[in-house]
N, C-alpha and C positions, 0 to 999 in steps of 0.2 A: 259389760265385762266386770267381773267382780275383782276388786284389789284387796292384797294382802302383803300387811307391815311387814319389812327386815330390816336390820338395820344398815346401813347405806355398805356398797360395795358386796354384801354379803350373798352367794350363790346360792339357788337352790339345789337339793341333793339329785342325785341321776334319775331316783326312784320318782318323787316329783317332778324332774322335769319330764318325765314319761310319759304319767299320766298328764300333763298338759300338751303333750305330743308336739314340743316344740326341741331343739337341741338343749341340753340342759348347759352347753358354756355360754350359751345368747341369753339365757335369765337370769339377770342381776338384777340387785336394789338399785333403783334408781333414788338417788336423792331427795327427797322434800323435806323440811325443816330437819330435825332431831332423828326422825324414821324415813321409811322408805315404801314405792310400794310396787308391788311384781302383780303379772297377769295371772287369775287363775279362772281357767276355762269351767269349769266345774264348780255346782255347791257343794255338789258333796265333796270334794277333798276337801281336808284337816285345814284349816286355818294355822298358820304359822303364827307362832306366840309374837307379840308384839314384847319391847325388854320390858316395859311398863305396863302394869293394869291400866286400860285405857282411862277407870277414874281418877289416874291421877294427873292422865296427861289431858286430860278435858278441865277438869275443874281449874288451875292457874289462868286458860283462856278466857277471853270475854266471850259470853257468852250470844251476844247481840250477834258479833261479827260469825261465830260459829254458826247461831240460826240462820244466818243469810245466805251461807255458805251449804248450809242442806237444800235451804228454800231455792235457791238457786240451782238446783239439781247436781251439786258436784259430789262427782264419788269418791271423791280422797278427805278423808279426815284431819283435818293438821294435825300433828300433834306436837307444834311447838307452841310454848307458854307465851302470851300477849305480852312480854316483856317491850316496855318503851325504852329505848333507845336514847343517849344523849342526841340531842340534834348537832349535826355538822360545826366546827366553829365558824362562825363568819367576823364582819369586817365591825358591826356594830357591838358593842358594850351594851348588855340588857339584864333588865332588872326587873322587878317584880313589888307590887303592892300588897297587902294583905287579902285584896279580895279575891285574890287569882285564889284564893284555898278555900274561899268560903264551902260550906257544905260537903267537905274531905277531914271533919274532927281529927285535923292533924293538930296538934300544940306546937306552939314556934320554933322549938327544936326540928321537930318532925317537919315543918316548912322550909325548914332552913334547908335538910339534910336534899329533902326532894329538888328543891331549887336548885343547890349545889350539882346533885347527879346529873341535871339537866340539860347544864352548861348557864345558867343563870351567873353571872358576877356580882351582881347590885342588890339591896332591897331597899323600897323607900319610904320613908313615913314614922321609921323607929327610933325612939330616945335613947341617951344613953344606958339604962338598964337593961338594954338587949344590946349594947356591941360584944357582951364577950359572944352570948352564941352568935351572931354572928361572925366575929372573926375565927371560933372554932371551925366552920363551912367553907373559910376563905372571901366570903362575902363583903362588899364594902356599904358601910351606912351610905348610898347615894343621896338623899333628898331629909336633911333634917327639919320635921317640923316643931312648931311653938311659937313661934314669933306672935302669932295673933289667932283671933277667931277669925274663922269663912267668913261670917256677915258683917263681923265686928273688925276692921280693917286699918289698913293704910291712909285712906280717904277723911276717917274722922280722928279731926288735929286733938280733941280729946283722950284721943286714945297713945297720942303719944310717946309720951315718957313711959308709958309703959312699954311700947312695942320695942322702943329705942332701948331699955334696960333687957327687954329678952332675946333682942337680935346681938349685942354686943357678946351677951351672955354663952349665945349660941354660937356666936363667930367662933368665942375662945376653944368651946368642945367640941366645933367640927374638926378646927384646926388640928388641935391635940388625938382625935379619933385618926385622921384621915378622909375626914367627911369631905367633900367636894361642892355640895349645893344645900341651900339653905330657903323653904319655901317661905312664900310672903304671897298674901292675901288683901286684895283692895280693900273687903267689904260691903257692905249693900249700902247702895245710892242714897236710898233716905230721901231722895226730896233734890241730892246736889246736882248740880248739872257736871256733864263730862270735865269742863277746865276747872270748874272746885275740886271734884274728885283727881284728876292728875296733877295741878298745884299742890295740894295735900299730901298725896303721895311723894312727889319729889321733894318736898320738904323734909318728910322722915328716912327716903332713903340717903337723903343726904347728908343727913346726919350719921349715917351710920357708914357711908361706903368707905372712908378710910379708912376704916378695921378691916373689914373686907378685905379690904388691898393689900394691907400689911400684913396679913395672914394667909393670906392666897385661898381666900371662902366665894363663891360666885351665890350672891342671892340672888334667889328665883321669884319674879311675882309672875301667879298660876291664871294663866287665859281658861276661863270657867264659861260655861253656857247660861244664862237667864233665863230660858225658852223653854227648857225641861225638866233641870235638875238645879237650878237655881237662881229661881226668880231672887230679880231686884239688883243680883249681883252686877255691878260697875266694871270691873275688869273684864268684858264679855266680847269684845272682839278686837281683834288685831292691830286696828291702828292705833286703837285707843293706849296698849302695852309699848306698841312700838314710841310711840309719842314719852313716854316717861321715860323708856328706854335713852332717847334722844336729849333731852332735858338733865338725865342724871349724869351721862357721856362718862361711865364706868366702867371698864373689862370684867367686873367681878359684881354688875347688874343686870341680866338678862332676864326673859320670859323662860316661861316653862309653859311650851306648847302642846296642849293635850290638842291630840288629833280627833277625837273624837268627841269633844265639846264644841271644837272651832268646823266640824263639819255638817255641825246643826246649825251653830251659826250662819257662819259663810261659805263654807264649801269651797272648790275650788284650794285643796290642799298644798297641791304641787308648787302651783303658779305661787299663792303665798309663802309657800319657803323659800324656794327660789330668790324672791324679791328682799325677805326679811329673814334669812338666811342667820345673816351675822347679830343677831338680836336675838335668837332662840340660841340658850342653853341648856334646854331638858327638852326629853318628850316626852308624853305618855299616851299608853295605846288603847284603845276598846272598839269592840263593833258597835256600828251603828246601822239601824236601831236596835235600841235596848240594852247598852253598855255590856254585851255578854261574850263570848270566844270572839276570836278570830278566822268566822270560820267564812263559806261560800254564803251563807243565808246573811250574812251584813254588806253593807253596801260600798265601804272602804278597800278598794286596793294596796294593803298594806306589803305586798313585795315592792310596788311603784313607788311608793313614798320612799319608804327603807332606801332604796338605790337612788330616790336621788336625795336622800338626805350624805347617803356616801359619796355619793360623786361630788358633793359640793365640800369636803371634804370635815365634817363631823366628826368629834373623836370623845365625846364625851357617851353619856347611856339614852336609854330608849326605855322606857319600866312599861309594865304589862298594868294594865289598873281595872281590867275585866271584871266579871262573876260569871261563871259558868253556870249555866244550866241545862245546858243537853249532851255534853261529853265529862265523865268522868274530871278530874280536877287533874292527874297527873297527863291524860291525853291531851287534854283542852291545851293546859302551858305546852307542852310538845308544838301543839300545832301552831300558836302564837310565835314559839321561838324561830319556826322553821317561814312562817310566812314573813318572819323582819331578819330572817338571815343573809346577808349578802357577802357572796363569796367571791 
């Protein structure tokens, strides 16, 4: 049966409903997206104008999803625009990395604005020269970095005075921004064994954690993989953070638990929040394998985690730290926000 656009509610005339030899008060538009579409028994009757030339109501759509949708044999044409949608709000505070835009040549304005529309609150990773755009978005600087290099860390007493001069530094302009967390980085092992490397560490946080406090800054040192994306790195699994964690005995010293480093590591996500719960204050999300969406092709249940990170009652953020490469950049973050959404 061939369909023909009207716009929603809109009757055909007596003379039409004739020729399709049905009552003409029983043919209405029925609704689908923006248009509508009525039975016509006949090719040869007149096609009824659609209010748009159809190139303009195709062209806005994706065009993947529209192929599918022929390929699939369906005879109704959408003719609403692929417009994404903000996702639902839920119960988590989530934010976003830089890489969630890779390959969308949006400029950090343009990142900002799409985050924003999304329902994103946080972004992490940015210095002070980007909080005004961000606070033009509404946006909050969540995860200040500088404190140190990836490899060059916590771990080497060397590296001290310096780390100890840009974490202070950093305290002051989180404080003053509104920033909330501040990341810190082990470093690569070099040769130390685990109790050098976490002595070391507690040495430098502890020099710094009463600024922290008096300023109400929570630093973050970041649980990282060694396996895939960064050999040698010391901070690479859970107990090893929780242990410094323990030793610093600070409110404003936690991990920042990327879920998708510690599931190459150790796996078994659940179970380790659960248990080391009150020690993670960040997270950050990616599929796994291949740090890319969050989509069915990775192997993280990322609604299960989200829920029970809520239920154990979490109130801080959750940032996207992805690359996309199979779904556009504005679907990809949609579909991330909607799988860590908990309502």
């Amino acid at each position: 049966m061939k369909l023909e656009c009207r716009r929603p509610g809109e009757r055909l005339s007596r003379e039409k409903s004739l020729a399709l030899n049905v009552p003409f008060s029983a043919i209405t538009a029925v609704p689908i997206g923006r248009y509508s579409c009525v039975p016509a028994a006949h090719a040869c009757l007149p096609a009824i104008q659609s209010p748009k030339p159809m190139s303009d109501i195709i062209d806005p759509m994706n065009r993947r999803s529209f192929a599918s949708s022929l390929a699939a044999g369906a005879a109704l044409a959408s003719a609403s625009p692929a417009q994404v949608l903000p996702a639902k709000k839920g119960r988590l505070k989530q934010g976003v990395c830089g890489g969630v835009f890779r390959g969308s040549n949006l400029d950090f304005d343009g990142q900002c604005k799409l985050a924003a529309e999304l329902g994103i609150v946080g972004y992490d990773l940015q210095g002070p020269d980007r909080f005004a755009t961000l606070k033009k978005y509404g946006l909050v600087p969540t995860m200040l970095p500088g404190s140190s290099k990836l490899s060059d860390g916590t771990n080497d007493l060397a590296l001290h005075p310096e780390i100890i001069a840009n974490t202070n530094a950093l305290i002051d302009t989180a404080a003053a921004a509104g920033a909330p967390n501040i990341i810190m980085l082990s470093g690569n092992r070099r040769g130390r064994t685990d109790e050098q490397g976490i002595e070391n560490t507690v040495k430098v946080i502890n020099a710094v954690k009463k600024r922290a406090e008096d300023k109400g800054v929570t630093l973050c040192l970041e649980l990282l993989n060694s396996k895939v994306n960064h050999p040698d790195y010391q901070c690479d699994r859970t107990w090893w953070g929780v242990e410094v964690c323990k030793r610093v005995d600070s409110p404003r010293f936690k991990l920042l638990y990327d879920i998708y480093h510690m599931q190459i590591m150790e796996g078994d996500i659940i179970r380790t929040i659960e248990q080391n719960f009150k020690y993670f204050g960040h997270y950050h999300t990616a599929g796994n394998p291949g740090r890319h969406e969050l989509s069915v092709d990775q192997e993280i249940n990322y609604r299960g985690v989200c829920k029970k990170i809520v239920e154990l009652g979490y109130t801080g953020y959750i940032s996207h730290e992805y690359t996309p490469v199979v779904k556009p950049v504005r679907e990809a973050l949609l579909e991330a926000i909607e799988q860590c959404t908990v309502v």
